[in-house]
Kinemage of the C-alpha trace (Angstrom):
@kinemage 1
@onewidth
@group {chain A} dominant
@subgroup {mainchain}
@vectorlist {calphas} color= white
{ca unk a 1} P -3.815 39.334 13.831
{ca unk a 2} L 0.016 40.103 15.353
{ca unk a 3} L 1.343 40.711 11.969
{ca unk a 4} L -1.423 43.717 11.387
{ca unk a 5} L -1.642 44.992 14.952
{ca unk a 6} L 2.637 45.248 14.499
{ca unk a 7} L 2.650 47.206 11.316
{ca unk a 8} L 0.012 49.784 12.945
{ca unk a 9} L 2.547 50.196 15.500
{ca unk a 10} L 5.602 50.412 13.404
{ca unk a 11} L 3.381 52.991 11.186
{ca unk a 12} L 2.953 55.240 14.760
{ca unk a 13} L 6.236 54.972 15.971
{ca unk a 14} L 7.212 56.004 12.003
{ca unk a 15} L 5.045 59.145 12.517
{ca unk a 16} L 6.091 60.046 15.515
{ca unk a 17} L 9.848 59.770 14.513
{ca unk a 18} L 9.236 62.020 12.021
{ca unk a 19} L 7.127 64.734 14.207
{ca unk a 20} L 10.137 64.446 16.591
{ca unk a 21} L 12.779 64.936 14.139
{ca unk a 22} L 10.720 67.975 13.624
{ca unk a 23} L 10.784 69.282 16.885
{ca unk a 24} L 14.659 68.570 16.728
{ca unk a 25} L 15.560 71.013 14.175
{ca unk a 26} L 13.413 73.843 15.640
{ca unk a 27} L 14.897 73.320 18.965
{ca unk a 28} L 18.218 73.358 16.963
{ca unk a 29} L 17.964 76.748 16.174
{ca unk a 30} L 16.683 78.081 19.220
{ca unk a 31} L 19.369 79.947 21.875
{ca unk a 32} L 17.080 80.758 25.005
{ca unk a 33} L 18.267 79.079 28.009
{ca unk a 34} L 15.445 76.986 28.525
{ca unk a 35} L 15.229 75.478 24.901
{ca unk a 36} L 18.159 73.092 26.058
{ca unk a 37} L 16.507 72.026 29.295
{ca unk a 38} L 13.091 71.204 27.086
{ca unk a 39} L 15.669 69.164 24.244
{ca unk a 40} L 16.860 67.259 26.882
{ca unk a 41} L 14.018 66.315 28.450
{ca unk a 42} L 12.677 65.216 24.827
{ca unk a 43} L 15.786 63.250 23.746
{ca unk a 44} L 15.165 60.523 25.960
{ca unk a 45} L 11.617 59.353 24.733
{ca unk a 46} L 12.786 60.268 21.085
{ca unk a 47} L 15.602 57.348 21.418
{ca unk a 48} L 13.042 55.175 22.643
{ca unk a 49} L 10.618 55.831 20.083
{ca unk a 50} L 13.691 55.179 17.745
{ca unk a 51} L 15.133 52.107 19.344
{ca unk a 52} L 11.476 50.467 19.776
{ca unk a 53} L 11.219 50.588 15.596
{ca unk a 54} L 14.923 49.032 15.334
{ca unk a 55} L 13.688 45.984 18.070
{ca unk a 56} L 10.338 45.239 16.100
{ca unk a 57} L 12.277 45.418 13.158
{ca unk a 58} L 14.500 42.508 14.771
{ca unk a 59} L 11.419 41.013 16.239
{ca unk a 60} L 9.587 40.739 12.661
{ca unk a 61} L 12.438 38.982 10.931
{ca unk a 62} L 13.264 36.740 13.835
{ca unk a 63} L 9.672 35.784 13.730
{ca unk a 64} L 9.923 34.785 10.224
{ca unk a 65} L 12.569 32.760 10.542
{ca unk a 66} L 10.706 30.975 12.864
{ca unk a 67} L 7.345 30.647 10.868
{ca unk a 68} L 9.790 29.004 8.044
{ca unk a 69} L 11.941 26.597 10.150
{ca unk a 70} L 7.863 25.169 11.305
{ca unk a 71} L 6.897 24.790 7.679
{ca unk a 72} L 9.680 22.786 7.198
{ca unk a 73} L 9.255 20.934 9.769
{ca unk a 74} L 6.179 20.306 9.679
{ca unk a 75} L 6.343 19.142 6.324
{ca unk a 76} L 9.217 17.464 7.018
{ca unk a 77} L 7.486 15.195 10.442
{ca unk a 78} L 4.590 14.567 8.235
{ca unk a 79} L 6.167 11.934 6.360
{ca unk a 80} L 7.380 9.784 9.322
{ca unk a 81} L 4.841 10.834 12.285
{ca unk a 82} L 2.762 7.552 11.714
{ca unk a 83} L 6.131 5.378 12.719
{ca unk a 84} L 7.189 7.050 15.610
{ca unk a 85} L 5.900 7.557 19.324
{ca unk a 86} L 5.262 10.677 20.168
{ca unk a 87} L 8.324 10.764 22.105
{ca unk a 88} L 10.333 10.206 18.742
{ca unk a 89} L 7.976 12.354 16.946
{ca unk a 90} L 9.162 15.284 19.789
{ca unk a 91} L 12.573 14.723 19.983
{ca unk a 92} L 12.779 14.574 15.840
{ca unk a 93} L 10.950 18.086 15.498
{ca unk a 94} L 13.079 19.708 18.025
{ca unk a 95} L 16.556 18.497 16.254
{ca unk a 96} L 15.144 19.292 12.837
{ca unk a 97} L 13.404 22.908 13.787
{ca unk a 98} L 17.054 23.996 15.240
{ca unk a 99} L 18.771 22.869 12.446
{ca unk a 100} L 16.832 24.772 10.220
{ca unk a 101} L 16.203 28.241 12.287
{ca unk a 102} L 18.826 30.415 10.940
{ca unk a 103} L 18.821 33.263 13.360
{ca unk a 104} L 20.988 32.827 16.625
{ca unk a 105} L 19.406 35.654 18.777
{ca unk a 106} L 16.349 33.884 18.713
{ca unk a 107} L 16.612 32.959 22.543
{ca unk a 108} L 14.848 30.093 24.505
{ca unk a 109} L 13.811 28.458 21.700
{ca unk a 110} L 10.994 25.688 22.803
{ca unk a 111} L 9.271 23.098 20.085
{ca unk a 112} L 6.230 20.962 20.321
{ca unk a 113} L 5.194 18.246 17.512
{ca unk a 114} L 1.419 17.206 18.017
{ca unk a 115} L -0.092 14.065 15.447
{ca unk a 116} L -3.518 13.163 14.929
{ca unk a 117} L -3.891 10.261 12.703
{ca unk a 118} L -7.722 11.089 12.526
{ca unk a 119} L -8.349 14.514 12.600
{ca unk a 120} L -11.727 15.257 10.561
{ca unk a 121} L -9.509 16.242 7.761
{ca unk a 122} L -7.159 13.537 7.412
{ca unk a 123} L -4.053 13.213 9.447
{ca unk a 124} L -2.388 16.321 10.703
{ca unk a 125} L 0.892 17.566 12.331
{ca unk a 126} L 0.833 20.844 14.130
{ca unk a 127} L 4.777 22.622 15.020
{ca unk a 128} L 4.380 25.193 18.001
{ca unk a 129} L 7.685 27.091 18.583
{ca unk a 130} L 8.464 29.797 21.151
{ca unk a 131} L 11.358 32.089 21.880
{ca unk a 132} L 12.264 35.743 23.246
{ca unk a 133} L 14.661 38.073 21.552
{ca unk a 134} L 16.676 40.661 24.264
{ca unk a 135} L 15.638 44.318 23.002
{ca unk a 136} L 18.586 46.702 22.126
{ca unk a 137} L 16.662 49.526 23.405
{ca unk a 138} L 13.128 49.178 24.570
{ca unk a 139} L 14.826 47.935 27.564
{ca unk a 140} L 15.471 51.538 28.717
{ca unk a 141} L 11.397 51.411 28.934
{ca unk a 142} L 11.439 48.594 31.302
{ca unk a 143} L 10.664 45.968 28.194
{ca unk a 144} L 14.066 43.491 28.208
{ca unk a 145} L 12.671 41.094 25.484
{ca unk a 146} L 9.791 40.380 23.700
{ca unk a 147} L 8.261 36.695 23.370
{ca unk a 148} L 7.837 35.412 20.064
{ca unk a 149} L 5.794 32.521 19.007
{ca unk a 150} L 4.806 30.393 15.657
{ca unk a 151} L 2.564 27.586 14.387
{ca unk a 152} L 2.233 25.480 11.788
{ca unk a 153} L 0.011 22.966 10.607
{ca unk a 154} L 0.270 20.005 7.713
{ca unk a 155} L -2.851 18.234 6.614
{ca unk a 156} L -2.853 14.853 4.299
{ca unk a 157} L -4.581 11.867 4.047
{ca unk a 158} L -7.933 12.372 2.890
{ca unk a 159} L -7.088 10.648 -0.280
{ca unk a 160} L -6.872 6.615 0.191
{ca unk a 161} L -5.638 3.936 -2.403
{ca unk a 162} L -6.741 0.224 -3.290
{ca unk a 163} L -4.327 -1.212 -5.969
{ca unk a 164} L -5.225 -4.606 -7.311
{ca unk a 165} L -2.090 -5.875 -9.047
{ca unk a 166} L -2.293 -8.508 -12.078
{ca unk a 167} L 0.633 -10.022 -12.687
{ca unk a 168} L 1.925 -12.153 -15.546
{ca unk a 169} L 3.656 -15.305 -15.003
{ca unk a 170} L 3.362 -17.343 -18.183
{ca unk a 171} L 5.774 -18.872 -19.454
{ca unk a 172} L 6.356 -16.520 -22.356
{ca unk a 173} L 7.698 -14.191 -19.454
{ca unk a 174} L 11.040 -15.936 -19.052
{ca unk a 175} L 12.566 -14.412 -22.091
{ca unk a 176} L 14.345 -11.441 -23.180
{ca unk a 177} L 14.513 -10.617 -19.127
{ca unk a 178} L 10.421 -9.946 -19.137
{ca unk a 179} L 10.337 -11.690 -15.891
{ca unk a 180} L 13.053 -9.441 -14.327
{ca unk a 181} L 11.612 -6.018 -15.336
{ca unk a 182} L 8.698 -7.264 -14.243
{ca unk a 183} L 10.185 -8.206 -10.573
{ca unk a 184} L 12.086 -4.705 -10.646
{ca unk a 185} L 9.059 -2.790 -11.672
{ca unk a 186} L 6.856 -4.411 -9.074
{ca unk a 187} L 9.078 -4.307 -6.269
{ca unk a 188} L 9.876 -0.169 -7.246
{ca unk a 189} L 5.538 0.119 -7.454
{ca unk a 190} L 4.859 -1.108 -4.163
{ca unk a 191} L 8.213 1.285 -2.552
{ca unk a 192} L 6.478 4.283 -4.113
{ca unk a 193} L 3.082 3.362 -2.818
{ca unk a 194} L 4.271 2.334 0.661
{ca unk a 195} L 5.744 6.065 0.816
{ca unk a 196} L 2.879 7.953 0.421
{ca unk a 197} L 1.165 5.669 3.058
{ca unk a 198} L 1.067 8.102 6.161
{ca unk a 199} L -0.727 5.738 8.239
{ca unk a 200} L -1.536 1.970 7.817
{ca unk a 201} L -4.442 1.445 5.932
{ca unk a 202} L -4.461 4.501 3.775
{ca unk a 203} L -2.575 2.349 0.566
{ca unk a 204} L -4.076 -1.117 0.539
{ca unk a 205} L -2.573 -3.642 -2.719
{ca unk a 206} L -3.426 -7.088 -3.509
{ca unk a 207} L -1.452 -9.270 -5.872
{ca unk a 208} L -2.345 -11.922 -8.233
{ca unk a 209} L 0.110 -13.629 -10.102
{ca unk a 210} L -1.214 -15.691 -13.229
{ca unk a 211} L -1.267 -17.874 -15.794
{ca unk a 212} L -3.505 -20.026 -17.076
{ca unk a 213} L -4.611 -20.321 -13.612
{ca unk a 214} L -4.682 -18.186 -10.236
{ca unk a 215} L -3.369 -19.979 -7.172
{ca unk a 216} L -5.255 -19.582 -3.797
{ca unk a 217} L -3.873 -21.204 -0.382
{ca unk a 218} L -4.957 -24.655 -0.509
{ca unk a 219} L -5.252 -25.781 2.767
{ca unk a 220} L -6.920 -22.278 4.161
{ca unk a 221} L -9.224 -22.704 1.489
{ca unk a 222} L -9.977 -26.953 0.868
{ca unk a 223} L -13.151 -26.637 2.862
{ca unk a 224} L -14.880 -23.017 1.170
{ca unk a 225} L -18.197 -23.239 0.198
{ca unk a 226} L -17.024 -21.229 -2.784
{ca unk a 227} L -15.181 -23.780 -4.363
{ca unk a 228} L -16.375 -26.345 -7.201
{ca unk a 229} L -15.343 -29.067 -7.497
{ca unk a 230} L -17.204 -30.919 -10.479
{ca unk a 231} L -14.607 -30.732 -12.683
{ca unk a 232} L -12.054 -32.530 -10.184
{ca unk a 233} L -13.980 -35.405 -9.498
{ca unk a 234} L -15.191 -35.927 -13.068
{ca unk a 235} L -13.736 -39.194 -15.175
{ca unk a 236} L -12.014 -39.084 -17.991
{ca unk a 237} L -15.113 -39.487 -20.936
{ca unk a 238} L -13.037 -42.117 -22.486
{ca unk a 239} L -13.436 -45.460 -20.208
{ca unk a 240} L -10.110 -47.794 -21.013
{ca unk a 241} L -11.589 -50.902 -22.574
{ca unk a 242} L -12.408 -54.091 -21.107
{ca unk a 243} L -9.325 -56.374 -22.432
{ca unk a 244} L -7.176 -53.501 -20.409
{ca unk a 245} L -5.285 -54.428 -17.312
{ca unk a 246} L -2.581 -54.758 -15.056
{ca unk a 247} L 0.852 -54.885 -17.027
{ca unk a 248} L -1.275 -53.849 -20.103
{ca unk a 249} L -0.473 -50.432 -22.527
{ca unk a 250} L -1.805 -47.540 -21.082
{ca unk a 251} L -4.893 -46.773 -23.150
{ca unk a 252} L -4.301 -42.904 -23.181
{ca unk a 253} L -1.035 -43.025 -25.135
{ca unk a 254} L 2.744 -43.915 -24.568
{ca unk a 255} L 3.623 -42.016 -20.882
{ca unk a 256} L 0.021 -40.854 -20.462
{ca unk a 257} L -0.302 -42.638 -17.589
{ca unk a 258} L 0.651 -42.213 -13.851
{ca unk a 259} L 1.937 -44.989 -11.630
{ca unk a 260} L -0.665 -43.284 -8.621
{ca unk a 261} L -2.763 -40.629 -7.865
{ca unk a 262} L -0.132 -38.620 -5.830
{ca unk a 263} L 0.484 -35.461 -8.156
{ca unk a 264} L 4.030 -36.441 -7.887
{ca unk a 265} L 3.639 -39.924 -9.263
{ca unk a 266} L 5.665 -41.163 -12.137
{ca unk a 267} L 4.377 -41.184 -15.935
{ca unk a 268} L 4.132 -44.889 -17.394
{ca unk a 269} L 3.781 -46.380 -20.416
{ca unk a 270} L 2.543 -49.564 -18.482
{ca unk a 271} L -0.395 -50.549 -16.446
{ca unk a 272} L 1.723 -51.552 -12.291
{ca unk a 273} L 0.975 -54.953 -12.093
{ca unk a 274} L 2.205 -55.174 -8.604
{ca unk a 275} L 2.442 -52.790 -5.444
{ca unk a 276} L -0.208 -50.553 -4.063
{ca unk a 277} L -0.899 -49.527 -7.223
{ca unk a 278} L -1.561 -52.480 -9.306
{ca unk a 279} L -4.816 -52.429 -11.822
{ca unk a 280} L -4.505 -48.646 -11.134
{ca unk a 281} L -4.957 -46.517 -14.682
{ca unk a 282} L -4.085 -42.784 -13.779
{ca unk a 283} L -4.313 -40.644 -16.720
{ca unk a 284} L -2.383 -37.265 -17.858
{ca unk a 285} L -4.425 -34.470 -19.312
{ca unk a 286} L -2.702 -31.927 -21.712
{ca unk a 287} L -1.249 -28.780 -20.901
{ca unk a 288} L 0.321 -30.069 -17.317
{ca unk a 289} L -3.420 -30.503 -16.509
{ca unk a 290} L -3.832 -33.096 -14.101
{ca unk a 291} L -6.628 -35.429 -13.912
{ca unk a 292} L -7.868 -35.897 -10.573
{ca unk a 293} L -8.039 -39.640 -9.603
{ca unk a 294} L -7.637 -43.331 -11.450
{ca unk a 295} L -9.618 -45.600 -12.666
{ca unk a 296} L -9.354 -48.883 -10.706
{ca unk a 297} L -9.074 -52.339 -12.581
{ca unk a 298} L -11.364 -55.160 -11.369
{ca unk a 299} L -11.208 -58.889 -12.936
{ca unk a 300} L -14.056 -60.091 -13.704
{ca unk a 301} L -13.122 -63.190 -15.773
{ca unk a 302} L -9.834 -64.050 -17.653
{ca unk a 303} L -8.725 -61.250 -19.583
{ca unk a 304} L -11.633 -59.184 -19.329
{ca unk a 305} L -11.589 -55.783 -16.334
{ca unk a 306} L -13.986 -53.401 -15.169
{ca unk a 307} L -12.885 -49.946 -14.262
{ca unk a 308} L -14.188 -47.743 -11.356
{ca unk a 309} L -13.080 -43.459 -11.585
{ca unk a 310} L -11.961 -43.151 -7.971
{ca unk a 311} L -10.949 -39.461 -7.592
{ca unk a 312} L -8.102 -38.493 -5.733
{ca unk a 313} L -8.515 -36.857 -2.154
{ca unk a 314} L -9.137 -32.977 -2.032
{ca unk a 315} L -6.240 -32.733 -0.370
{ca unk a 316} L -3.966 -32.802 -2.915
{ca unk a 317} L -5.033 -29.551 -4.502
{ca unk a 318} L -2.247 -27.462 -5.274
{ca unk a 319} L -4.695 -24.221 -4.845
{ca unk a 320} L -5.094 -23.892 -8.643
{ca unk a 321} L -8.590 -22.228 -9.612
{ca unk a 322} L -9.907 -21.889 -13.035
{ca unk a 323} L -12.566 -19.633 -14.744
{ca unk a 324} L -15.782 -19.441 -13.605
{ca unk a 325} L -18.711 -20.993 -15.869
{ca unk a 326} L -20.052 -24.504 -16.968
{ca unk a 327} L -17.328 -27.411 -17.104
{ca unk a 328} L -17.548 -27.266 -21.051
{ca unk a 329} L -17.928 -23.541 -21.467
{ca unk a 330} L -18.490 -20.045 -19.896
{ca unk a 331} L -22.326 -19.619 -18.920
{ca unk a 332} L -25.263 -17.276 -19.501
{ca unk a 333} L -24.653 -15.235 -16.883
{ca unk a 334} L -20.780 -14.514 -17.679
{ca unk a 335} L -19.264 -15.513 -14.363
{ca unk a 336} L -16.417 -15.832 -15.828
{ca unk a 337} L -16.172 -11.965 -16.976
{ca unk a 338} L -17.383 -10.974 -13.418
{ca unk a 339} L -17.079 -10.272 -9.687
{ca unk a 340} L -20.046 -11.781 -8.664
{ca unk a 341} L -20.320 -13.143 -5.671
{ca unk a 342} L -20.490 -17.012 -5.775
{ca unk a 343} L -23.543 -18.415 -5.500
{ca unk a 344} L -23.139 -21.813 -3.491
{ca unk a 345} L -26.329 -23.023 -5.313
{ca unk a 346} L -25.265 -22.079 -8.261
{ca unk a 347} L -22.131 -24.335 -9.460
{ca unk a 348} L -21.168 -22.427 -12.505
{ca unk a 349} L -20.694 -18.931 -10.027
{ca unk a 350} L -18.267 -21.106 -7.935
{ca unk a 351} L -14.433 -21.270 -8.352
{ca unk a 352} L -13.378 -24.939 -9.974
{ca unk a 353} L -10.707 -26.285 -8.385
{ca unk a 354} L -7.790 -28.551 -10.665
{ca unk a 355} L -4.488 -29.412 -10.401
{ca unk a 356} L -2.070 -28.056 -12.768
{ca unk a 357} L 1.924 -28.199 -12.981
{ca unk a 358} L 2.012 -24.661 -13.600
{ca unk a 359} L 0.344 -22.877 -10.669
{ca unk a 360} L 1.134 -19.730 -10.259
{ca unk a 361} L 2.270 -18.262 -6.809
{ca unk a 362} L 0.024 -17.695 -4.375
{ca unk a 363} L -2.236 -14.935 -4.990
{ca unk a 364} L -2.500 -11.997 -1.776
{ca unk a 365} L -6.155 -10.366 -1.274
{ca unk a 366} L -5.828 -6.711 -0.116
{ca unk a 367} L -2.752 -6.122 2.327
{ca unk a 368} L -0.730 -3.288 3.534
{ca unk a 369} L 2.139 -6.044 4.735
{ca unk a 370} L 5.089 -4.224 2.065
{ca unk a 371} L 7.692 -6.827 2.770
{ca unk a 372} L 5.373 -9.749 2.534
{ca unk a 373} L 4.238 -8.519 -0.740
{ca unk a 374} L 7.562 -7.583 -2.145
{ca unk a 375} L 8.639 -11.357 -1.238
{ca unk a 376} L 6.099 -12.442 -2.907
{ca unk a 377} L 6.709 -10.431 -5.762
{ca unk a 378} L 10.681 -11.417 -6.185
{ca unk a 379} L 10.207 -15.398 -5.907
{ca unk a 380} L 7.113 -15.139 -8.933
{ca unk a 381} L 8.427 -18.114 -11.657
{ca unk a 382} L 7.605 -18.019 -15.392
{ca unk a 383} L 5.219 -21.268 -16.369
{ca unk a 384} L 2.323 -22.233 -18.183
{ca unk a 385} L 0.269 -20.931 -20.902
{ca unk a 386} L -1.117 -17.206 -20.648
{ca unk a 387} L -4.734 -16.297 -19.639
{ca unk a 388} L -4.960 -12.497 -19.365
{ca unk a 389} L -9.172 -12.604 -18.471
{ca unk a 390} L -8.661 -14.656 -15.258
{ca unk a 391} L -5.456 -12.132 -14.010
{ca unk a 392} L -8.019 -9.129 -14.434
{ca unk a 393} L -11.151 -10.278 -13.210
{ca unk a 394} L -9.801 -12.011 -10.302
{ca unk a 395} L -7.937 -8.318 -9.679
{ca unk a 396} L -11.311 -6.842 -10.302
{ca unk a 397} L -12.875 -9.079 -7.299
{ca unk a 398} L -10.080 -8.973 -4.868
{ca unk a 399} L -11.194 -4.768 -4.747
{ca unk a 400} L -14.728 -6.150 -3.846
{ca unk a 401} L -14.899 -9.293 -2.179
{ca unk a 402} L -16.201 -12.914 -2.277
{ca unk a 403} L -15.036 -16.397 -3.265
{ca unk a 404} L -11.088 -16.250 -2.291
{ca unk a 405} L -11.190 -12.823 -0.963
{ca unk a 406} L -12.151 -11.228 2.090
{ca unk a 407} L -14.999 -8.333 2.263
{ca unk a 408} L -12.606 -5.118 1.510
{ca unk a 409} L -11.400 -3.117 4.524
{ca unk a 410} L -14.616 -0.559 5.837
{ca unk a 411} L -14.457 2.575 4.062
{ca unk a 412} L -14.239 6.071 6.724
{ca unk a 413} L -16.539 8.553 5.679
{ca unk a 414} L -14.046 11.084 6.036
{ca unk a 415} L -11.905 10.008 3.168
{ca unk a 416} L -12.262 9.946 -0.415
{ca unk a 417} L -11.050 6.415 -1.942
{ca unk a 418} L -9.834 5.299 -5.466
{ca unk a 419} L -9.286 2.014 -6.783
{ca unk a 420} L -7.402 0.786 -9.615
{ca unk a 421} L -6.387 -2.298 -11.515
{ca unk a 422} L -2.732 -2.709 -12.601
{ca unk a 423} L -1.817 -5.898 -15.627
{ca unk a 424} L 1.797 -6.362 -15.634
{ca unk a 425} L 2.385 -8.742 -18.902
């Protein structure tokens, strides 16, 4: 509304320029005595009128200066406001507006930086500048400077991210420097995405490294309704016979035996005849696929032993979950290819629990935490076989909740939000 209201003035003063310039070259020619007196008189409000066109001349480019160094800084404050006080936030727009206003008789120059995280937009930051420029000439008419201000406003936010990330740790990933790119790229995904974070909250990523396995925190977790854990406490279907004993063969197979339950026991070839152990049959399972407990050896007449599946104590789990579905199979309802939320009725909706040697890293359910995540992301080790379906659908729930997760943050009506999955292999 300044801008038009200046141009109509501009276009008056132009047309009265003119009319006077008029006047001037009549007068020019005139010789009666008085004609001077009345040219005189004239002259004075004909410089004004000319002077007042050069000052809003000055005025208008000044003032667009001005408008230009705000943009910029506006734009510029909207990609740190969220980290500073507003003391910061002030001090930062004032150094950056004078560095970028490029006209020096722009006097008195004041700057204030306002942010509003939750303005019904988004998040905004709004640049006020003043200043005064000293007329050249309209201070003959009693007018020694004119006061000049500017605003500007940037608006963002209304977009907000959740990023599950799936990412492969099999073993396959330790060659030809898979494991490395995928560190690099990870590390690089979660810089951009932190960037365009204005405010905490508005980029939320979880990450789940896998394998054949995911990996929750074990001793958070060893009490979660959510868990099942048939499959731990289940026996080998293959009793060891009766004639087998302390200092006997173990019946699974040369070194597919454990000298104790601890999941850091020793393989044997040998039943322990003596020491806490002794009697104790622990068997391996394939694939670094512990099983959970030992079958203890009882005599019950020379040369003849009955054996009792005592499982191990729950906590030893490592954290290692496996897909969801029957202990033989996936089930009719295809937990296993869902987000369901676990049924604690319902074992085959539940998360079975094993121990494995090649757990994965810990998995991380929806966090804005940047260094935790990339820390998590550059200590991830190659190991195990690969199971792609448990990576994604285990992405898939952390983005809605239940079993290891957390509900997802409350969504604000104000903003529109987009989720996506990521597989790294």
């Amino acid at each position: 509304m300044r801008h038009r209201l200046s141009c109509r003035v501009l276009n008056t003063i132009q047309s009265s320029i003119r009319s006077a310039c008029g006047v001037w070259r009549r007068l020019g020619k005139e010789t009666d005595g008085n004609t001077v007196i009345i040219f005189t008189i004239a002259f004075i409000p004909l410089i004004g009128l000319i002077g007042t066109a050069v000052d809003y001349s000055r005025a208008a480019a000044i003032r667009t200066a001005m408008q230009a160094a705000a943009d910029s800084t506006a734009l510029a404050m909207s990609k740190v406001a969220s980290s500073l006080t507003p003391a910061e936030l002030q001090a930062k727009a004032i150094a950056y507006y004078k560095a970028s206003l490029t006209r020096s008789d722009a006097n008195d120059v004041t700057v204030t930086a306002a942010y509003d995280r939750e303005a019904e937009d988004g998040s905004t930051v709004v640049i006020k500048a003043q200043a005064n420029m000293i007329t050249a000439f309209m201070g003959v008419m009693g007018i020694p400077r004119m006061d000049l201000g500017v605003s500007s406003t940037t608006v963002w936010g209304n977009v907000r991210l959740r990023v599950a990330l799936a990412l492969d740790t099999t073993g396959s990933m330790s060659s030809s420097g898979k494991m490395a790119a995928l560190k690099t790229s990870t590390v690089n995904l979660l810089n951009q995405l932190k960037d365009i974070a204005r405010n905490p909250g508005d980029v939320y990523v979880s990450i789940i490294p896998f394998a054949k396995d995911v990996t929750v925190d074990p001793v958070a977790n060893l009490t979660e309704p959510w868990i099942d854990w048939t499959s731990w406490e289940a026996p080998p279907s293959s009793v060891p016979a009766a004639n087998v004993g302390p200092g006997k063969n173990c019946p699974y197979g040369n070194n597919k035996c454990k000298t104790g339950p601890a999941n850091n026991a020793s393989t044997t070839s040998k039943i322990p005849e003596t020491g806490t152990y002794a009697g104790y049959i622990c068997p391996l399972a394939v694939s670094g696929t512990h099983y959970n407990g030992c079958f203890d050896s009882v005599q019950t007449s020379p040369g003849t032993w009955t054996h009792t599946w005592k499982p191990n104590n729950r906590s030893t789990w490592k954290g290692c979950i496996t897909d969801r579905g029957n202990a033989t199979g996936p089930h009719s309802a295809g937990y296993d290819i869902s987000a369901a939320t676990p049924n604690p009725a319902v074992a085959a909706s539940k998360f079975p629990a094993e121990n494995s040697d090649y757990c994965s890293s810990k998995l991380m359910p929806l966090s804005h935490d940047w260094e935790a995540m990339k820390t998590l992301a550059t200590n991830l080790v190659p190991n195990g076989n690969t199971n792609q379906g448990i990576g994604f659908v285990h992405a898939w729930q952390s983005l809605v909740g239940g079993g290891p997760y957390p509900p997802p943050p409350a969504k604000d009506s104000r903003y529109t939000y987009q989720e996506a999955i990521m597989l790294m292999s």
